[in-house]
N, C-alpha and C positions, 0 to 999 in steps of 0.2 A: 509435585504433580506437573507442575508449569517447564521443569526439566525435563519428564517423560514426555511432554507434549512436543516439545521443541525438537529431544531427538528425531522422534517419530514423522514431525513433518520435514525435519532436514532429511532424511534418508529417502521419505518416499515423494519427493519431490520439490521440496522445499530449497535447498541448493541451487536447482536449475531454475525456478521461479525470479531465488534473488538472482542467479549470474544473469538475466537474462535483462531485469532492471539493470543492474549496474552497468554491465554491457552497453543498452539505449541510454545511459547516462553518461557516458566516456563517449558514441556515439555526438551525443547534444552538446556538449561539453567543446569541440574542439573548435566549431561556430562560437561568437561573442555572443552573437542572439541567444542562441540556444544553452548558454550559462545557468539561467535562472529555472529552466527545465530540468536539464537534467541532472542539477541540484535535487531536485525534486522527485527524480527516478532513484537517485542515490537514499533517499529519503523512506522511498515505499522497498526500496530493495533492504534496507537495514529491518523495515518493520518484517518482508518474506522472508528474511533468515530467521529471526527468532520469532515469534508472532503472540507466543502465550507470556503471558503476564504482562502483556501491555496492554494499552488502549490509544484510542485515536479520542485529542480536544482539539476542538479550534480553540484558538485565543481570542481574546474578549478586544474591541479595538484593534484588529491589525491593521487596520488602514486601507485605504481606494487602492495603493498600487495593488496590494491583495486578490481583490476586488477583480481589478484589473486583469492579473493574469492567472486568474480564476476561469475569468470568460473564454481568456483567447486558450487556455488549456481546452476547454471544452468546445470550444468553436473548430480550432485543428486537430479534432477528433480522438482526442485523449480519451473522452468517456467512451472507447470500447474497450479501457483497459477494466473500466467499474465494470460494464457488460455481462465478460469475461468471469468476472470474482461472482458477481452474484448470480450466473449462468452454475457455477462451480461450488456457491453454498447450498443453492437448491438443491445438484445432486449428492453433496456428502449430508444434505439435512434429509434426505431419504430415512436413511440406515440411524440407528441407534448408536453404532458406533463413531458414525462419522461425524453427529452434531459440532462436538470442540473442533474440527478441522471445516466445517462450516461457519462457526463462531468467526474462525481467523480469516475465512476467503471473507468475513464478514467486515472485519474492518480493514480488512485489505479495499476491499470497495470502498471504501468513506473517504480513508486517504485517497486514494488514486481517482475517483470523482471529484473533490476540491483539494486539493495537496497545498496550495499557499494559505498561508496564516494556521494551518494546522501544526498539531506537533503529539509525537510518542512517549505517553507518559506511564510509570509502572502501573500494574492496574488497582484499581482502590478495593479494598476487601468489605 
């Protein structure tokens, strides 16, 4: 199932979502600042290519620098990428059909509102 879901969101949209992370991460990337960002884009663009059968944990003790640029992500107005996703779950959580592609703008938000000390793991059954 988790295959069918994948195609389905790379075909209708899911491709441009991730090119568009990795893009603002090669963007971030070519700055020494901006390394540890758009590590970070590279991060939520790997979760918008494939989205189903994973899940978003934070890690238990990741540490202040974390912490750290946790803030300044959210402070240089990262959180209208979360916005965005949960703007985007509301409307596929309309439709019956669209819940699992609400599910995914779903942790697509979670990542993309705190992305350090977080990570992609398969999802538990």
């Amino acid at each position: 199932m988790t295959l069918i879901g994948n195609i389905l969101w790379f075909v209708l949209g899911g491709f441009l979502v991730a090119l568009l992370y990795f893009v603002g991460g090669l963007m971030l990337c070519v700055t020494i600042i901006g390394i540890p960002f758009g590590i970070q884009l590279f991060k939520i663009a790997g979760l918008a290519l494939c989205p189903f059968g994973r899940d978003v944990d934070m890690m238990k003790d990741s540490g202040c620098l974390n912490t750290l640029f946790n803030f300044l992500w959210l402070m240089l107005g990262w959180w209208g990428i979360a916005i965005v996703h949960l703007f985007l779950a509301a409307i596929f959580a309309i439709t019956i059909v669209g819940i699992p592609f609400a599910k995914a703008h779903w942790r697509l938000m979670k990542l993309s509102m705190m992305p350090f000390g977080t990570v992609t793991i398969p999802k538990r059954k």
